[in-house]
N, C-alpha and C positions, 0 to 999 in steps of 0.2 A: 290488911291484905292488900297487897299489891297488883296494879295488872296485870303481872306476867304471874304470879299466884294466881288469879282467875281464871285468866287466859288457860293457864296448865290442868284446871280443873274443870273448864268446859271442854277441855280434850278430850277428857279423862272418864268426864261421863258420857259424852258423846261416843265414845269406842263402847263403854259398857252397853251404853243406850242401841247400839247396832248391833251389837251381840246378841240380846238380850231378842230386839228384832229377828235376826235371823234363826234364833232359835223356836222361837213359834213360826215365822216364817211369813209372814203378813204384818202390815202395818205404813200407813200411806206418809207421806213425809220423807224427806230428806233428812239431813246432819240435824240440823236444830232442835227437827222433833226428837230426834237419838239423843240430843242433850238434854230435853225437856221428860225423855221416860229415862233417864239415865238417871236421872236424881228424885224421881219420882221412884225409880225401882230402889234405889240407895235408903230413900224412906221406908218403902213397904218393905223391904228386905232386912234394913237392920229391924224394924219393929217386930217382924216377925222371929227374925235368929235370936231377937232379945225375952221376945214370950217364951217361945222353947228352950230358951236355956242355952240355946248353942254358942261357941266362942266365935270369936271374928277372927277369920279362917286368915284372909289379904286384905291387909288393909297399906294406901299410898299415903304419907304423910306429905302434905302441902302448906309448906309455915307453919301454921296453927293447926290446918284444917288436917282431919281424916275421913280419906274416903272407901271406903269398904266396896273393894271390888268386888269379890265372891258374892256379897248380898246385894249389890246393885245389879249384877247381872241376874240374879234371880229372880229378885223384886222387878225386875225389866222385863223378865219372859212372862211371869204373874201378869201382871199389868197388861202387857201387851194384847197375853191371852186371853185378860177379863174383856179389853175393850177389843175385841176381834171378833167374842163369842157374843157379846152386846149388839156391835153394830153387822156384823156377819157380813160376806162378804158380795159386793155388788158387781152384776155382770154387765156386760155392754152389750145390748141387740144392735148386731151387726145385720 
């Protein structure tokens, strides 16, 4: 794999990893962490479309690599929501 293979694939989860964000709606972090639940959701997402059976809806082929959009965003709102409903959200006394 190449660095601009990488490069293209930390994009790649990074936009799914903010999607994924925005759709629960919470979650502290910038780009990086969006890259860090973007492949985190890509895990729990295909794992999960793979238990049930389900086909891999879009997937972006990078050289070698496949990255499963449709389940990375999924697995990204999962995720996010697990750790959202875990850490719940904190307020500031102003």
């Amino acid at each position: 794999m190449s660095i601009v293979e990488l490069l293209v694939l930390l994009l790649i989860a990074g936009i799914c990893g903010a999607v994924g964000k925005a759709i629960v709606g919470w979650f502290p972090g910038g780009f990086l962490a969006s890259i860090g639940v973007g492949f985190v959701g890509a895990l729990v997402g295909t794992w999960l479309a793979r238990l049930m059976g389900l086909p891999e809806l879009f997937a972006i082929h990078v050289g070698n690599t496949t990255f499963p959009i449709i389940w990375s965003i999924a697995g990204s709102a999962l995720f996010v929501g697990l750790i959202s409903l875990i850490a719940g959200r904190r307020r500031a006394l102003v």
